[in-house]
N, C-alpha and C positions, 0 to 999 in steps of 0.2 A: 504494500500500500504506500501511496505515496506520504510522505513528510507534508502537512497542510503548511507548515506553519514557512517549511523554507523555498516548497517549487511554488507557492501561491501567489507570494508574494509579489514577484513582477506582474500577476494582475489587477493589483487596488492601484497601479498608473494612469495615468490619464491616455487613451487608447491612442498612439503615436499614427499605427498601423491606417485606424478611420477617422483622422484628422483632416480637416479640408484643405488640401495643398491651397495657397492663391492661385485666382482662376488668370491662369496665361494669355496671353493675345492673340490671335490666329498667324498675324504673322511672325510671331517670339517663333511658336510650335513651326510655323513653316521654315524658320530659320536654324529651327535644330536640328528640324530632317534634311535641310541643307547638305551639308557634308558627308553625309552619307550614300546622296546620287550624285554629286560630285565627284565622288570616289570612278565613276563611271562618264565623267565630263563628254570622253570622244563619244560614246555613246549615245550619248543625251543629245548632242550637235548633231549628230547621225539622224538621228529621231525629227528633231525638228525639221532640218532639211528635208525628209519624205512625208512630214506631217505637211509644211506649205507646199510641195509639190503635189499630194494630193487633192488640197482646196483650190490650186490652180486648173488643175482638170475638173474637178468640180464644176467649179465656178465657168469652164471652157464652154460645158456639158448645153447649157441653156442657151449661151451664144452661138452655138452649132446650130443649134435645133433651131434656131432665128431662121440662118440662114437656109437652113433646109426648106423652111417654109414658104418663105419669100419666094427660094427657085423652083416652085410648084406653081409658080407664075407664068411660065416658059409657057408658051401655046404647045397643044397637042402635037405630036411627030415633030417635033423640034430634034434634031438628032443630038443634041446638048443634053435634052431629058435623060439619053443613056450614059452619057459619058460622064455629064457633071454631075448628078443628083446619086446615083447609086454607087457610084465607082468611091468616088471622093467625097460625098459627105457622109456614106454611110459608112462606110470605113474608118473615117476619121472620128464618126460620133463613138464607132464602139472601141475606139481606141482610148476617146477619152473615158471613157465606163471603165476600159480593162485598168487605165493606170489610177482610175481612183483608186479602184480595189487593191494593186497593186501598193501602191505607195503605203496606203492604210495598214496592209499586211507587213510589208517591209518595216515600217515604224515599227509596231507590234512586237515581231521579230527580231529590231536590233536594239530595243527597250526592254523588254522581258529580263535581261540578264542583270541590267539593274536594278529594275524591281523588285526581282527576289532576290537578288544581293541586297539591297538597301532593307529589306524586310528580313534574311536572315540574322544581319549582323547587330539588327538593335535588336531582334529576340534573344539573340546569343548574350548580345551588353545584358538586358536586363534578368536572364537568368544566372550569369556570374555575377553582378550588382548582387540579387537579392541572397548568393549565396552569400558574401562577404558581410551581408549587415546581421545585428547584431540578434543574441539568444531573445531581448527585450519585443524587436518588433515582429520576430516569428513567433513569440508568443500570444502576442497582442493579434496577430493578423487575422483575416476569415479568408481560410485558401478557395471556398467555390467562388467569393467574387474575384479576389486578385486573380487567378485564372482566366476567368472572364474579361477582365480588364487587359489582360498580356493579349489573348485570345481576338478581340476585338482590335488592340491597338496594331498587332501584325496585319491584321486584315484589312485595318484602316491605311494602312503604306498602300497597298495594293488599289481600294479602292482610291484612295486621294489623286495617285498619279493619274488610273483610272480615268475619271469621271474629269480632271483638269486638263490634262496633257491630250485626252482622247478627245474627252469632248468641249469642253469651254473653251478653250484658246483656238482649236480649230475652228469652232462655231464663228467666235471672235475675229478672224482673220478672214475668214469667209462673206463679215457683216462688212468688213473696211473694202474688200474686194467688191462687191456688191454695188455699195454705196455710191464708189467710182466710178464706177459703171453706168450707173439710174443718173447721176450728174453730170457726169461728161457727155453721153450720148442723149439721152431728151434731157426734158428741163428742171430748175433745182429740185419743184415741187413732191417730184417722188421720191428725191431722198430724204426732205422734211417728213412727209409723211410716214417712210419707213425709220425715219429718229424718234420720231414721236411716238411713233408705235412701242419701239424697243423700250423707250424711257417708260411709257407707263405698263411695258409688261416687266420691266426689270423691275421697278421698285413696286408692281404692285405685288409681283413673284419675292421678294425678296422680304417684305413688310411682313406678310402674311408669313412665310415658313419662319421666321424669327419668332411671331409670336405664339406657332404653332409648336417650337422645337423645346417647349413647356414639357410638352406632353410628351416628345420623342424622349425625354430625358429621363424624366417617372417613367416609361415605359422600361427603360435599362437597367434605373434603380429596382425597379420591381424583379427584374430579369435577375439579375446580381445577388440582390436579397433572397428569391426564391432558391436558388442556384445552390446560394451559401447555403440555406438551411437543407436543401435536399441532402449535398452532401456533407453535411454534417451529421446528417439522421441514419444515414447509408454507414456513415465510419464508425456511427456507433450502433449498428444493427443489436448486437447483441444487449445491449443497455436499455434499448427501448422492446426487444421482449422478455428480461426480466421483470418489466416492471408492466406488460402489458398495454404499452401507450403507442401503439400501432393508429389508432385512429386519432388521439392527440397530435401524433406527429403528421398526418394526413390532412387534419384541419387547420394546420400551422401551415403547415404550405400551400396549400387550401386557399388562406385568407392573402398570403401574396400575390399567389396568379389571379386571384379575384380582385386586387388591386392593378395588377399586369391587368385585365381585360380590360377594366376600365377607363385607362390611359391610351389601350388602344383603340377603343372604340371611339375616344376623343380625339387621335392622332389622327384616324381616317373619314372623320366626318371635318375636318378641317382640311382636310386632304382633296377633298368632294370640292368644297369652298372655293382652292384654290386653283383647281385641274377648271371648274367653270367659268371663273374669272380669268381665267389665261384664254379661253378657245374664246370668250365674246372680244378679246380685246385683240387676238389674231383675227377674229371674220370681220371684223368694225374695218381693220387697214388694209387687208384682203379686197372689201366691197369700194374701197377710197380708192385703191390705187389702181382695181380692174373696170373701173368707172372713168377713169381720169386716161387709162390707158385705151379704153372703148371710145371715149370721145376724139383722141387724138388720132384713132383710125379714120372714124367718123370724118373729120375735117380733112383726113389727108397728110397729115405731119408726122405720122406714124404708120408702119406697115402690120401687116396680121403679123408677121413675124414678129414685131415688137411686142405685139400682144401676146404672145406667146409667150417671150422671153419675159416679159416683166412677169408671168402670171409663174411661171415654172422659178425664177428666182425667187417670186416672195413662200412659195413653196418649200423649196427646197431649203430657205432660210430657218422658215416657221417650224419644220419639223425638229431639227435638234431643240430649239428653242422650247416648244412645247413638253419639253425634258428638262427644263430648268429650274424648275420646282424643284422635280424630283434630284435632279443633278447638283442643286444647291443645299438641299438640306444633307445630299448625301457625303455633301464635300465637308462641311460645318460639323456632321455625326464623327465623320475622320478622322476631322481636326482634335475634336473635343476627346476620341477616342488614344490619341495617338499622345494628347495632350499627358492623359490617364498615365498612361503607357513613360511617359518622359519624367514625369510626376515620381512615377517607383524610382528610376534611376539616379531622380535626385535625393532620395531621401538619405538623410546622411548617414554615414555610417558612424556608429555611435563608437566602436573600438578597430580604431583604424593603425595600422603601423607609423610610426615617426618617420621623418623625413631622413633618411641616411640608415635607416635602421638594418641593421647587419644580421643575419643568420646566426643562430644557438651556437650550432656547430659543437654538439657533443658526440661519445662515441662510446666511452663509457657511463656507470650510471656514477650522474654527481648528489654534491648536499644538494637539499631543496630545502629552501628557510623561511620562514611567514616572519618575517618580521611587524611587529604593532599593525597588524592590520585590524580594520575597523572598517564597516560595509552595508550598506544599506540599499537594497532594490529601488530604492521608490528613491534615492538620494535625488534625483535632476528635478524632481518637484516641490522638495522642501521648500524653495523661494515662496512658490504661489498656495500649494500646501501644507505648512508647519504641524499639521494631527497627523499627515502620513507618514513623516518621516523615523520610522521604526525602523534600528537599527538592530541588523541580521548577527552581526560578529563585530563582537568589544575588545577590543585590544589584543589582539590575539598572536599568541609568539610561539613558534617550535620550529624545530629544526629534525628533517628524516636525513641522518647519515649517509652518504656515498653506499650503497649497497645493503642497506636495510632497510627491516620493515617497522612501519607506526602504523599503532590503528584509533580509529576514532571513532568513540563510542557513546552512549547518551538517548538523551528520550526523543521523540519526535519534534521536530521543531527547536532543538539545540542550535543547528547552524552548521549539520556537519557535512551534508551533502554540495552546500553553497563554497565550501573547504575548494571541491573537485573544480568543480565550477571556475571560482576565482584562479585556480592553476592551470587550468584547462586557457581562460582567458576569456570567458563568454562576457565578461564583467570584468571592469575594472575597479579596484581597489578605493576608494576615496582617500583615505587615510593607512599608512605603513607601507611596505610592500614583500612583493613574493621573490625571492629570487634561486635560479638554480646554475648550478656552478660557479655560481659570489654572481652573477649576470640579470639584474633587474629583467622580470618579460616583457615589460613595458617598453624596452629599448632595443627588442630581438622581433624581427620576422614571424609571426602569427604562422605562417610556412610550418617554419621551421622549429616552431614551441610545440605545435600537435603534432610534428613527424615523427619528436623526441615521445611522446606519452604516448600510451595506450591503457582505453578503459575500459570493463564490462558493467555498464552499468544496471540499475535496479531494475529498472523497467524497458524490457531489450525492443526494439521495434527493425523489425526486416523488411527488406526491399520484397517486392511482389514478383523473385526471380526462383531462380531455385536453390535448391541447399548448399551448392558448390560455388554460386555468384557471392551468394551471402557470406560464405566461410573466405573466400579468396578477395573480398570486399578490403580484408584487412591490408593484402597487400597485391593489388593490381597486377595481372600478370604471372602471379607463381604459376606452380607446375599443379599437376594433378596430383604428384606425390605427397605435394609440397602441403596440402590442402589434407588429403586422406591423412596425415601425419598430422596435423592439428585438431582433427578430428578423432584421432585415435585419444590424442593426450588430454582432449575434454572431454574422452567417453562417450562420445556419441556417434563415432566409426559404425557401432554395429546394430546402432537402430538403422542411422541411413540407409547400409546394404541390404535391410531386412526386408526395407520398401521396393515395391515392384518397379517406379523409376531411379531409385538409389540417389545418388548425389545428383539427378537431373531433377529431384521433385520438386514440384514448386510449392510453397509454402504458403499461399497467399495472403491478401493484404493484410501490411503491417504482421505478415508473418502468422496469423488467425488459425492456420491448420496444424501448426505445433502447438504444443501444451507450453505451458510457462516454464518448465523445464527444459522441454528441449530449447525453449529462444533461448535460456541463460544460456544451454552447452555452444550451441551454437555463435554467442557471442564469445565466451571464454576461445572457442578455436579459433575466433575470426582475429584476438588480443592475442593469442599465441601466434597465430604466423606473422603478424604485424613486427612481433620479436623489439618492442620497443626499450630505451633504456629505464623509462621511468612508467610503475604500473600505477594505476588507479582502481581497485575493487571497491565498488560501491554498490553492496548489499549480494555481492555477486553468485553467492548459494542460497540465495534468500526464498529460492521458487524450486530448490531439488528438494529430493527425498532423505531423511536419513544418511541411507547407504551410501547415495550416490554423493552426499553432500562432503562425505569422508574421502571418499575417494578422489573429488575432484578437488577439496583442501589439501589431501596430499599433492597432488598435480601441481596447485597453485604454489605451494610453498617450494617445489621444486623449482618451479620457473621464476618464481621474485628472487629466489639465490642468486645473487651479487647481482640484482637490481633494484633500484631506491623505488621504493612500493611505500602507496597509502592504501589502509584498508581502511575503507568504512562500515561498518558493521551494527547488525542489532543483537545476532545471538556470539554471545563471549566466547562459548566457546571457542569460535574460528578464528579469535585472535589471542589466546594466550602464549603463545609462541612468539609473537611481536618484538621488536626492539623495545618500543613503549607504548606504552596505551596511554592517548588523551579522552578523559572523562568530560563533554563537554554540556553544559546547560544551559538557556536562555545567551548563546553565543557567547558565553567565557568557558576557559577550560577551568574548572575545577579541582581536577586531580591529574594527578601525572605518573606516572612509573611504569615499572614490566607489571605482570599480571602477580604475582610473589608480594611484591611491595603495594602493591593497591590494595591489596587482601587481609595485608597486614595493616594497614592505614584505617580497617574497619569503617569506611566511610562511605560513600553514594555507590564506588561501585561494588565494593564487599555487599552492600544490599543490594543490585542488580542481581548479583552472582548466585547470589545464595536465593532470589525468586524463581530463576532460570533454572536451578537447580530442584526446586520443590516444584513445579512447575512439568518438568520432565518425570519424575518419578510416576 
């Protein structure tokens, strides 16, 4: 069971993990995904050049078809009718058709490797990020939404360039191409008309999904929210049928998606809103400019051709545009996603290595010394809250010799497990410090401090691989022998072989198909082939049997020989053999000696000993 009083602690903080980052500006966010398709510049240049060479065939597409029309003017049996109209415009019409496609494809084609370059490397940043931050905000965190949010924020690289590079800028180049066109060749009037158009289908497109992207955003919270609590209710399957709350946990989730429906039902009835205000305010410029283009037939200043042509530009204009809504809010959802996404990567790392800071660099096992150390979980909130700042370990001093063992023993909520912790370096120290081989770890490579340790700790938790990843987990790469040999020396060699996949079984989540015993052996093997200088047992027989508990105490005591080993312990037994036993209580040590002299000392642990003992009988 765990220690309430020491793993608890880092949650009475104020919750780091779902704190509200300040909200970013769209172009901060576009400026951080900067560098990252930059990385891809010739590419990007590539891209753009077959992005304007397609809008230029585009844009061809309507001026052909003018003049196709026009030369449907030739009187009958004109022998020009075969030579010019079929040979050469039609040829050349579907020429420009193939190279829209073409360029379109090409872009596509020489963009892709940026894309998903530019989208693997910030997945990659923000799962080495979140591995580096500290024990504090993976405790604090909800992993089904940060998921979600990583999840989203990759997907949002893809759509952003997407929906910008594919479609807005092209759209955009297309409207300047246009314009030119309707200006130069007849009079201003039609490109006023198709300005005016765009301005009030931009800002009325643009009004509207701002004040609809309310409801886009509840709809994600909801998403997120639900997400986190499913898989929260799935990790603890087993907790919630002990206790029979199958349909509790059903109406918990229940009431999120019933909040999810409701934001969607708001998101797409504003969606209705906005898709009908967009199609009267394209038919309004549509009927202005095929009026204005009718009458100029009408008079003679315009040919059917032109009317053609103007009526196929404002078409072909209107259609991406009629995607603007959608293409707008989807660009803004990206942003906001991507924003999420850049949000994790900054969060600071709370135990970060020093600037210069040099590698351990041990080889044998050295002292390790707690000097005056003093600690407290919740310490970064004393300023704003002085009732939390309960303080975990009170001045606390010992020293484990070069090649022995101390064990640290005491009632729940002592401060002994926060011992490993603070050596480990999940935390830093506020007051005294830790040092091993005369070397502050405050001043050494985080690398190279845990390369040096190895721990089994209380409550073992396995990868969802099989029993051989999990065992060889300690050290990457050994051999098969190498593994079946650590396996042997925890004892649990000859359940594995017993099983019908043997070292291939999978174990699954969080390791749930083993008993609490086999997770300990299986950690105990994973710390033996790791083969480190310095051990950490913390509660490490706490979940075997008896028998097995002796046999693997023998093992243990084998392999801490001439390694500087802490044990943490509840039943004494396992540590009478010890260099020295620290007695420790409300985070002071109490008492101190071998297990002889504590006994004789008739004090807290002479009555631990002697309960343990009447206890077992």
């Amino acid at each position: 069971m765990r220690r309430s009083g020491e793993l608890a602690s880092p949650s009475f903080t104020a919750p780091q993990a779902s704190a509200q980052a300040p909200e970013r500006s769209d172009r901060a966010t576009l400026a951080r995904l900067f560098p990252y398709l930059w990385r891809y510049k010739w590419r990007v240049m590539a891209a753009l050049a077959f992005m304007v060479g397609a809008k230029v065939a585009n844009v061809g597409v309507p001026v052909l078809l003018k003049t196709m029309v026009d030369a449907l003017s030739i009187k009958p049996g004109d022998p020009q009718a075969v030579l010019v109209l079929p040979v050469a415009l039609l040829i050349g019409y579907g020429l420009l058709r193939l190279c829209t496609s073409l360029f379109t494809e090409l872009r596509e084609l020489v963009f892709a490797k940026a894309t998903e370059g530019a989208s693997r490397s910030i997945a990659l940043e923000v799962f080495r990020h979140l591995h580096a931050l500290s024990l504090r905000f993976h405790l604090e965190r909800q992993t089904g939404g940060m998921t979600r949010d990583i999840e989203r924020g990759s997907r949002g690289v893809h759509s952003l360039i997407s929906y910008s590079l594919y479609s807005i800028v092209p759209t955009l180049i297309e409207v300047v191409m246009v314009l030119s066109i309707l200006a130069v060749k007849f009079d201003v009037w039609f490109a006023v008309i198709t300005i005016v158009a765009l301005v009030f289908y931009v800002t009325f497109t643009v009004t509207v999904t701002e004040w609809r992207t309310q409801f886009r955003k509840k709809m994600n919270e909801m998403d997120s929210t639900a997400n986190s609590r499913a898989i929260d209710s799935l990790l603890n399957y087993e907790t919630v049928k002990y206790f029979n709350n199958e349909e509790f946990e059903a109406q918990r989730y229940n009431q999120h998606l019933e909040q999810y429906r409701r934001a969607a039902i708001k998101s797409q009835t504003t969606l209705s809103l906005l898709n009908t205000g967009q199609q009267l305010i394209i038919a309004v410029a549509l009927i202005a400019m095929l009026y204005r283009a009718t009458q100029g037939v009408v008079d003679g200043r315009m040919t059917l051709g032109d009317l053609v042509m103007v009526n196929a530009f404002m078409i072909q204009l209107y259609i991406p545009l009629g995607f603007l809504g959608v293409l707008y809010r989807e660009i803004k959802q990206s942003l906001t996603d991507l924003d999420k996404m850049f949000n994790l990567l900054e969060k600071e790392r709370e135990i970060a290595d020093r600037p210069g800071a040099e590698a351990l660099g041990i080889v044998a096992a050295p002292i390790v010394r707690f000097e005056h150390v003093s600690f407290a979980y919740d310490a970064m909130d004393r300023s704003k809250h002085p009732a939390k700042g309960r303080t975990i370990l009170h001045d606390v001093s010992f020293e484990i010799p070069a090649g022995k063992t101390v064990a640290v023993v005491g009632p729940s909520g002592a401060g002994k497990s926060t011992l490993a912790r603070l050596l480990y370096r999940f935390y830093d120290v506020q007051q005294g410090g830790i040092f091993i081989g005369g070397r502050n770890i405050q001043h050494v490579t985080q690398a190279s401090l845990r390369r040096a340790i190895g721990i089994v700790p209380q409550d073992t938790v396995l990868f969802n691989d099989t029993i051989e990843y999990n065992i060889a987990y300690g050290s990457p790469g050994a051999s098969t022998e190498q593994v079946q040999e650590a396996a042997r020396a925890a004892r649990i060699h000859d359940f594995i072989v017993s099983t019908p996949a043997g070292y291939g079984a999978m174990v699954g989540e969080r390791g749930l198909k083993l008993s609490g015993g086999e997770k300990q052996r299986v950690a105990i093997a994973r710390t033996l082939l790791k083969n480190p200088p310095i051990l950490i047992f913390d509660e490490a027989t706490s979940a075997l049997d008896s028998a097995n508990e002796r046999a693997i105490q023998a093992e243990l005591q084998g392999v801490a020989r001439n390694k500087t080993t802490l044990v943490i312990a509840h039943r004494l037994s396992t540590v009478v053999d010890a260099h020295e036993i620290l007695v420790m209580d409300g985070g002071h040590i109490i008492e101190r000696g071998t297990h002889m002299a504590l006994l004789a000392m008739n004090g807290r642990y002479a009555s631990m000993w002697a309960l343990q003992k009447s206890d077992s009988k």
